[in-house]
ZAROMI-906541 format. One record per residue (C-alpha): z, x, y; residue in one letter; residue number from 1. Coordinates in nm, 4 decimals, always signed. Layout:
+----------+----------+----------+---------+-----+
:        Z :        X :        Y : residuo : num :
+----------+----------+----------+---------+-----+
:        Z :        X :        Y :       a : NUM :
...
+----------+----------+----------+---------+-----+
***
This chain:
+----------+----------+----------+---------+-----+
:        Z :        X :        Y : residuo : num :
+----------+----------+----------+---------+-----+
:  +1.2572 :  +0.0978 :  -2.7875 :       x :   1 :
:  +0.9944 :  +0.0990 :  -2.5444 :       x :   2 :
:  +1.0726 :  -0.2269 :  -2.4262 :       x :   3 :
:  +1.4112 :  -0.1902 :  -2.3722 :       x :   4 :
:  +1.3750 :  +0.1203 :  -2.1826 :       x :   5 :
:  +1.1994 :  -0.0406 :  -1.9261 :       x :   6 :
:  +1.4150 :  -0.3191 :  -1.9071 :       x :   7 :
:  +1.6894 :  -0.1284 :  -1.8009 :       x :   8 :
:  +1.4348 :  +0.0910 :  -1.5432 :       x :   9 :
:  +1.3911 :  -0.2538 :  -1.4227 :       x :  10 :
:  +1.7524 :  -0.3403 :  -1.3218 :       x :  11 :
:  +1.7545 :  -0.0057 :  -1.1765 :       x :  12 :
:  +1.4421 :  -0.0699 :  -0.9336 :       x :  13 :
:  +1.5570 :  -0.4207 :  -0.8502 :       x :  14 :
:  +1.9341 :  -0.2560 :  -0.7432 :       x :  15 :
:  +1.7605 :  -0.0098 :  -0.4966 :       x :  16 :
:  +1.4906 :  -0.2567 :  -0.3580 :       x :  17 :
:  +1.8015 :  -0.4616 :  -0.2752 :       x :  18 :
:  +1.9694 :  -0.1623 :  -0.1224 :       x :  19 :
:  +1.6847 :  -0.0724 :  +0.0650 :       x :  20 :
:  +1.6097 :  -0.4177 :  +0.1794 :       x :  21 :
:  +1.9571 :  -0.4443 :  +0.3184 :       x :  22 :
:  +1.9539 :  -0.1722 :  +0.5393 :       x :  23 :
:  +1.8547 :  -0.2367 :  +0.9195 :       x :  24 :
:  +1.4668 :  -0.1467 :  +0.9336 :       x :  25 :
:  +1.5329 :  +0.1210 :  +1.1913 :       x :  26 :
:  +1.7674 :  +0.2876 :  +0.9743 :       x :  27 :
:  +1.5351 :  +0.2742 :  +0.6744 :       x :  28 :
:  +1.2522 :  +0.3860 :  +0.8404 :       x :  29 :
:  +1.4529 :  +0.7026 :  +0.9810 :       x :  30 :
:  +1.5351 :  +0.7835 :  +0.6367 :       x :  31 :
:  +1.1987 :  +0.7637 :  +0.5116 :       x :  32 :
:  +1.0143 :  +0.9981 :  +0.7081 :       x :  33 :
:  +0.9681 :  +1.2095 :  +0.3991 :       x :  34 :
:  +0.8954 :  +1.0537 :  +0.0728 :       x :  35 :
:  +1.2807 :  +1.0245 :  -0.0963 :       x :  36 :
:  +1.3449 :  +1.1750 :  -0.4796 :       x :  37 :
:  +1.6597 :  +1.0902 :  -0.6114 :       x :  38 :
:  +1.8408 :  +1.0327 :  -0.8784 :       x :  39 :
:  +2.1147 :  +0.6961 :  -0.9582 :       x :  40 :
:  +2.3490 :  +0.6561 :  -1.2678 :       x :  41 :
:  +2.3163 :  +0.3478 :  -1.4821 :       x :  42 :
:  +2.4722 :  +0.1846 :  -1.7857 :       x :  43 :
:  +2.5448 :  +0.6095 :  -1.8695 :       x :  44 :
:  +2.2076 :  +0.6956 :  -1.7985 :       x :  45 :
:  +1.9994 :  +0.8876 :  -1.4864 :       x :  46 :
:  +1.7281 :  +0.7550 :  -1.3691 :       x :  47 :
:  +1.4677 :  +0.8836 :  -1.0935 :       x :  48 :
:  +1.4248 :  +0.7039 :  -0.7659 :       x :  49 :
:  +1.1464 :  +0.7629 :  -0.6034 :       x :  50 :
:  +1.0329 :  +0.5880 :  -0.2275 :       x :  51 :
:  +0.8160 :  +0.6114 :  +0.0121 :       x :  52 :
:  +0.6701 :  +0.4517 :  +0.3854 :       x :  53 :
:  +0.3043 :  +0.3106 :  +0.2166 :       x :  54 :
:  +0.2083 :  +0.1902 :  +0.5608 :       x :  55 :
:  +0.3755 :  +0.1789 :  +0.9221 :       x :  56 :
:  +0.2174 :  -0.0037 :  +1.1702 :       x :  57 :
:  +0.2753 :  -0.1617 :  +1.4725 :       x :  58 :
:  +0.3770 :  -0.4933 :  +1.2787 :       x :  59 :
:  +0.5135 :  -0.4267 :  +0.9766 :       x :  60 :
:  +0.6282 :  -0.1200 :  +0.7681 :       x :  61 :
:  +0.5077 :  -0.1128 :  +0.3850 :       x :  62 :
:  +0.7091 :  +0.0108 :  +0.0861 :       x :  63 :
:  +0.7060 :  +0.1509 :  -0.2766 :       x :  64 :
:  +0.9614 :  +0.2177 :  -0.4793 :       x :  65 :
:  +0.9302 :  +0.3602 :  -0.7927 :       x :  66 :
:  +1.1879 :  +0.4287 :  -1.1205 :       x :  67 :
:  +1.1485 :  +0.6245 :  -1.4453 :       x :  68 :
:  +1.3709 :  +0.7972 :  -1.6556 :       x :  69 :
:  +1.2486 :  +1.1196 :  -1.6762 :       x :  70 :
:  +1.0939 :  +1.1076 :  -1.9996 :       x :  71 :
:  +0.7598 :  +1.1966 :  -2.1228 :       x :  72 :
:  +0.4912 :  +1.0296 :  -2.2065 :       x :  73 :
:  +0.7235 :  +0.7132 :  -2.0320 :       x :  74 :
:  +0.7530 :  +0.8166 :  -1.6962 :       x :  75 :
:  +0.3512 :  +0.9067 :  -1.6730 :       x :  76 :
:  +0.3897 :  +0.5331 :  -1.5852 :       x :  77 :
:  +0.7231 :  +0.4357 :  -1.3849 :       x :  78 :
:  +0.7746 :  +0.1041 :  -1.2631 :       x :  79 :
:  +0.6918 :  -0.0075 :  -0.9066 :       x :  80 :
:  +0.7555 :  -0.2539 :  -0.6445 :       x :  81 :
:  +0.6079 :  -0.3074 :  -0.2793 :       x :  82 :
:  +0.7819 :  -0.4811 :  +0.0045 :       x :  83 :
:  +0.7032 :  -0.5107 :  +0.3399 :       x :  84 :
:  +0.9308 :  -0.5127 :  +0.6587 :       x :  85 :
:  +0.7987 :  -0.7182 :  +0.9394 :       x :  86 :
:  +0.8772 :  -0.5290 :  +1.2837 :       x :  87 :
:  +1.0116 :  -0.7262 :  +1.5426 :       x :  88 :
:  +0.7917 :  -0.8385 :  +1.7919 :       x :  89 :
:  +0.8256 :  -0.8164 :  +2.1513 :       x :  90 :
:  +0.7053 :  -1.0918 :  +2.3795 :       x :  91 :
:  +0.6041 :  -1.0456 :  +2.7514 :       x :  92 :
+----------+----------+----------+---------+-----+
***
């Protein structure tokens, strides 16, 4: 049971990594000034989205997002992924 519950947590976190990862990185970083908590619907189920800036700097802009289901003891551990955006550079 275990394992299947985190399978599907899994499709869940690779949907909004994708989502996130298609947005323009200005418009993702503007929507991650605050650390987001959310919840998305899947296969008749909630899950909890959670994301956050991890780094910003001057070159690139670091990631986490993180999924669980709500459920205890589960979600003591959710499942995670980091990306990072590379900013564009400007050349003089």
């Amino acid at each position: 049971m275990q394992t299947n519950r985190r399978k599907q947590w899994q499709k869940v976190l690779d949907g909004e990594v994708q989502r996130w990862l298609a947005m323009p990185l200005s418009q993702m970083q503007a929507a991650l000034r605050d650390r987001q908590v959310y919840e998305v619907e899947f296969a008749a189920n909630t899950y909890q989205v959670e994301i956050e800036i991890l780094q910003n700097t001057e070159r690139r802009v670091q990631v986490m997002v993180a999924v669980d289901d709500g459920s205890l003891p589960a979600s003591l551990v959710p499942i995670t992924h980091i990306f990072i955006r590379d900013k564009p550079q400007t050349r003089y």
